[in-house]
C-alpha positions as CSV (number, residue, x, y, z in Angstrom):
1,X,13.5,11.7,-8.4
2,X,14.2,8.2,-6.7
3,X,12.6,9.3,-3.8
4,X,9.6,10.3,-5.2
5,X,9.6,7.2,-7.2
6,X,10.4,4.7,-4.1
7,X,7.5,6.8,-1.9
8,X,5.0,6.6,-4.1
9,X,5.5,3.4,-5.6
10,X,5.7,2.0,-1.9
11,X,2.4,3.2,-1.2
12,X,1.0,2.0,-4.7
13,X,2.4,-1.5,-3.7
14,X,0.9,-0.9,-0.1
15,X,-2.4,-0.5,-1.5
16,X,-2.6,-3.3,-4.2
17,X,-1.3,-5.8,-1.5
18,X,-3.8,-4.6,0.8
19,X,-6.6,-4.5,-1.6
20,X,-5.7,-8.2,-3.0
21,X,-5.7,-9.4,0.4
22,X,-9.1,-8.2,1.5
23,X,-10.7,-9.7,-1.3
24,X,-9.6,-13.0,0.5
25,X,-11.5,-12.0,3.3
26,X,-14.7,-11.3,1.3
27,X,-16.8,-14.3,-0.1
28,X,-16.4,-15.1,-4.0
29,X,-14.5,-11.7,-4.3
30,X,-11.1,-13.2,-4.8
31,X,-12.1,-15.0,-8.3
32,X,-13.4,-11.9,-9.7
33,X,-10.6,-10.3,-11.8
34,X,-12.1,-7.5,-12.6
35,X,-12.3,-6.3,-8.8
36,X,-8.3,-6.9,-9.3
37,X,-7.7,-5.0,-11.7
38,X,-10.1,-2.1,-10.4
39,X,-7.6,-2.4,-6.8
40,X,-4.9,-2.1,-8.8
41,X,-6.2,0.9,-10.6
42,X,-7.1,2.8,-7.3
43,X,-3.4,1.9,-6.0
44,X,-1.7,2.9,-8.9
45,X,-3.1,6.3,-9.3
46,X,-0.2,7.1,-6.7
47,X,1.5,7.3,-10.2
48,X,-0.3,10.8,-11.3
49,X,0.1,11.9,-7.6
50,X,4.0,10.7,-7.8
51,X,4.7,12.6,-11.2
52,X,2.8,15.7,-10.6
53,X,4.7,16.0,-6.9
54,X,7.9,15.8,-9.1
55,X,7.1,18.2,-11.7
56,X,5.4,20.6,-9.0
57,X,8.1,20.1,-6.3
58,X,11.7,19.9,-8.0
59,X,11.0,20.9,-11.5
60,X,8.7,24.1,-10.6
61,X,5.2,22.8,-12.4
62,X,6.9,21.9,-15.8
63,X,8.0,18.5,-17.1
64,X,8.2,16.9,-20.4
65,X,6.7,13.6,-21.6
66,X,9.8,11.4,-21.5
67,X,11.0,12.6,-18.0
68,X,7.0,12.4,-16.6
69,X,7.0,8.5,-18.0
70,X,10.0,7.7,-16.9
71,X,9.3,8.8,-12.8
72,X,5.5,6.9,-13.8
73,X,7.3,4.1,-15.1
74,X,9.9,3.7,-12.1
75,X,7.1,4.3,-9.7
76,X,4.8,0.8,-11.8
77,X,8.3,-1.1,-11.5
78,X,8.1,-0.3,-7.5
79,X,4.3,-0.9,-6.8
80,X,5.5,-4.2,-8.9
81,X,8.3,-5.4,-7.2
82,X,6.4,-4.8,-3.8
83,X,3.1,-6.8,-5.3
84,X,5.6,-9.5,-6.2
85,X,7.4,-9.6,-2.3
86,X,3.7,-9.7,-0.9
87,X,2.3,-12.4,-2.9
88,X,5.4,-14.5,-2.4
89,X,5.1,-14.5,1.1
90,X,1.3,-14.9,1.4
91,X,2.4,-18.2,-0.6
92,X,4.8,-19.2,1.6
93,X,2.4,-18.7,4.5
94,X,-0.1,-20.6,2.9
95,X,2.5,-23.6,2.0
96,X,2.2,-23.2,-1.6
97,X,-1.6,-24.3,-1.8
98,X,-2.6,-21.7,-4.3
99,X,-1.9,-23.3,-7.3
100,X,-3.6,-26.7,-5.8
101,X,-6.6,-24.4,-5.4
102,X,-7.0,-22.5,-8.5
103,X,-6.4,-25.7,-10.2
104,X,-9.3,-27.7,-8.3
105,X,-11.6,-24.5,-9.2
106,X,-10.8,-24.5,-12.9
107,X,-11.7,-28.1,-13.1
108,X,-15.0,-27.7,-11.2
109,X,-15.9,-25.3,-14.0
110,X,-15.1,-27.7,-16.6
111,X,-17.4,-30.0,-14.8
112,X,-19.8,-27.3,-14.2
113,X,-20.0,-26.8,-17.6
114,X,-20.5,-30.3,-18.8
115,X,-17.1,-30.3,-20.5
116,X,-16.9,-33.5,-22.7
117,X,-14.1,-35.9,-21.5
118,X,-11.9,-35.3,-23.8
119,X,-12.2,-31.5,-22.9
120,X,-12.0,-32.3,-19.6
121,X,-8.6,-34.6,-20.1
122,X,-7.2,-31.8,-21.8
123,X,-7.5,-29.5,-19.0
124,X,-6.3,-31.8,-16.5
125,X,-2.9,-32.3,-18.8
126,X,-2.9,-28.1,-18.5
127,X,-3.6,-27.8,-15.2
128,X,-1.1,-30.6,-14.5
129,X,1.1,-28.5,-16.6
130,X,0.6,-25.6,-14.8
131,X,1.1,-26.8,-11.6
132,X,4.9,-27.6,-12.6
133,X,5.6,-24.2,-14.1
134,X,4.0,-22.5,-11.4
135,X,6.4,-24.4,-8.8
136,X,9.0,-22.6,-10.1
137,X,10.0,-19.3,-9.2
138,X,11.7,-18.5,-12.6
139,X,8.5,-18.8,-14.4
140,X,6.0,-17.2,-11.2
141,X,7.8,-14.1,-10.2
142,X,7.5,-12.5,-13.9
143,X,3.9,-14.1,-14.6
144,X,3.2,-12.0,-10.8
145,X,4.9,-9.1,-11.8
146,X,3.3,-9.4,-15.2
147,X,-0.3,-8.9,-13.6
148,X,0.3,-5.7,-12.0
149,X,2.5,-4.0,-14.7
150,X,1.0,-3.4,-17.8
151,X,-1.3,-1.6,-15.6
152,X,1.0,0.5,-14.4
153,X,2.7,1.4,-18.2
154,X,-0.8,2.5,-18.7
155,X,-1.4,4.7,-16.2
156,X,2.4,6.1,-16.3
157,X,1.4,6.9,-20.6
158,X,-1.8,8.5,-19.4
159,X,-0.3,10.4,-16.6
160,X,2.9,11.7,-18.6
161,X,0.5,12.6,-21.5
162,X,-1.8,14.9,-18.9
163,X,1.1,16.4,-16.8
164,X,3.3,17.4,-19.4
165,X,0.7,19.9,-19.8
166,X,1.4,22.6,-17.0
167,X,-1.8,23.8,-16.9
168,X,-3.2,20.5,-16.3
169,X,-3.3,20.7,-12.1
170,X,-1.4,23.7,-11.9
171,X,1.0,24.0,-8.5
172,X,-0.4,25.8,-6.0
173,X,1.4,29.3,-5.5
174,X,3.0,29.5,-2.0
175,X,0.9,31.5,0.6
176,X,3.0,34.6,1.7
């Protein structure tokens, strides 16, 4: 079971990194959170390939619910820990300037919007907030790993709900 969880949740983590960082690449992409989310969908549907490998492979095309969640759930914590390792280091390649820069983008907005000033003071007390709690690692490795797993509970529910049924993607039978 470990190593189907550490596979597949390797190449779910693989996948969301690699997804995250293109939208870098691609104008106005990275702002968009629903473009996240949908990357993060695509990479952690390793998690239905993950549990029926397991149930097809070692437990001969049956599992139950608790055991399917459990190999989805170990595979989320994986894709998680490796989303975590990745966006740490892009930070530390890019000197800590992403919370400078979402920062300066949330106040354009507020002035984009013709936030009063006392709107606009508020924000920059938050923002100013922000940028302390962000600058610590205690409070921006959970808030990162916070992104990317409730997304992967999710999908390991879904996929333990569908597997446990054994006719749901039957194995193959062996060619003779």
């Amino acid at each position: 079971m470990t190593r189907i969880i550490l596979i597949y949740g390797l190449i779910s983590g693989a996948v969301v990194c690699a997804g995250i960082m293109l939208t870098f690449l691609l104008p106005n992409a990275h702002g968009s959170v629903w473009l996240g989310y949908l990357i993060m969908l695509v990479a952690l549907s390793s998690i239905l390939v993950g549990v029926k490998q397991y149930r097809d492979k070692e437990l001969g095309g049956v599992i139950g619910f608790g055991r399917a969640f459990l190999v989805g759930l170990g595979i989320a914590v994986v894709a998680g820990l490796a989303y975590v390792v990745v966006w740490e280091a892009y930070l530390a390649l890019t000197h800590y300037t992403f919370a400078d820069a979402y920062i300066n983008s949330v106040l354009a907005a507020k002035r984009a919007a013709h936030a009063s000033a006392a709107e606009y003071r508020k924000t920059v007390a938050e923002m100013n907030e922000f940028r302390v709690d962000y600058a610590n690692p205690l409070y921006r490795v959970p808030m990162t790993f916070s992104e990317i797993f409730p997304v992967g509970v999710l999908i390991a529910l879904v996929s333990a709900a569908l597997l446990r049924n054994s006719r749901f993607l039957p194995a193959r039978a062996k060619a003779a």
